[in-house]
C-alpha positions, 0 to 999 in steps of 0.5 A: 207346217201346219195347213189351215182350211183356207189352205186345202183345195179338192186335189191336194195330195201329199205321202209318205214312204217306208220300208218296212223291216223286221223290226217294225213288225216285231214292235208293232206285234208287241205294241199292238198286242196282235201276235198273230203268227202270220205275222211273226211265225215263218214256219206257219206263215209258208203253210198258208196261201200266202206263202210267207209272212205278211206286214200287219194290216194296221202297221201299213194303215198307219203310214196313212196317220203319218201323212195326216198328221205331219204333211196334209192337213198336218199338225193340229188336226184332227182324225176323226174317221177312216174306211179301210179295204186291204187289197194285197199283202205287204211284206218285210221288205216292201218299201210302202208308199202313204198317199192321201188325196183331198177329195172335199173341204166341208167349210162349214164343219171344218173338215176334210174328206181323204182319198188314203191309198198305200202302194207297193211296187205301183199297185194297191195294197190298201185303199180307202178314206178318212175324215178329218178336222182342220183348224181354221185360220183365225 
């Protein structure tokens, strides 16, 4: 459902939540290019102090674009920016909850300021914000 400007209020918050799997991991490496092998490599992930393999950063960032694009705003807008700071880990495994909260509606551009968070287990593994471009209700 799309959620035109007039619709949004400071406050709104809206997720998304997925676990993310081996699969995932692997077709994002592929995607991405990024075959980092603390990503898709046990054997050198357990040297590190890490202790393991880790999810990649961008695959636990793009269940923010998830949120964005389909739940708050929702279809038809736009991302026009976003700060990320990965705070913990994520793992295969970890069921990753998206959350984005509206932090301020810039009328006059027609644009939306976002709290973007992803949780694991109650904590922050990720935080940041976005900007992003709401169609105005006609």
């Amino acid at each position: 459902m799309t959620r035109f400007l007039n619709q949004i209020a400071v406050g709104d918050s809206d997720e998304f939540r997925k676990t993310l799997t081996e699969t995932d991991v692997v077709l994002f490496a592929g995607l991405s290019g990024d075959n980092n092998p603390m990503h898709i490599d046990e054997e050198f992930a357990s040297q590190t102090p890490f202790a393991g393999r880790i999810a990649h950063g961008m695959l636990t960032a793009s269940l923010i674009s998830t949120v964005i694009g389909t739940k708050l705003p929702g279809p038809g807008c736009i991302y026009m920016g976003q700060n990320l700071r990965f705070v913990k880990p994520v793992r295969i495994g970890d069921t990753v909850t998206a959350r984005v909260t509206v932090l301020e509606v810039l009328l006059d551009k027609q644009r939306v300021k976002l709290l973007t968070e992803c949780w694991v287990k109650g904590e922050v593994v990720l935080t940041g914000d976005a900007l992003v471009w709401v169609p105005d209700q006609k």
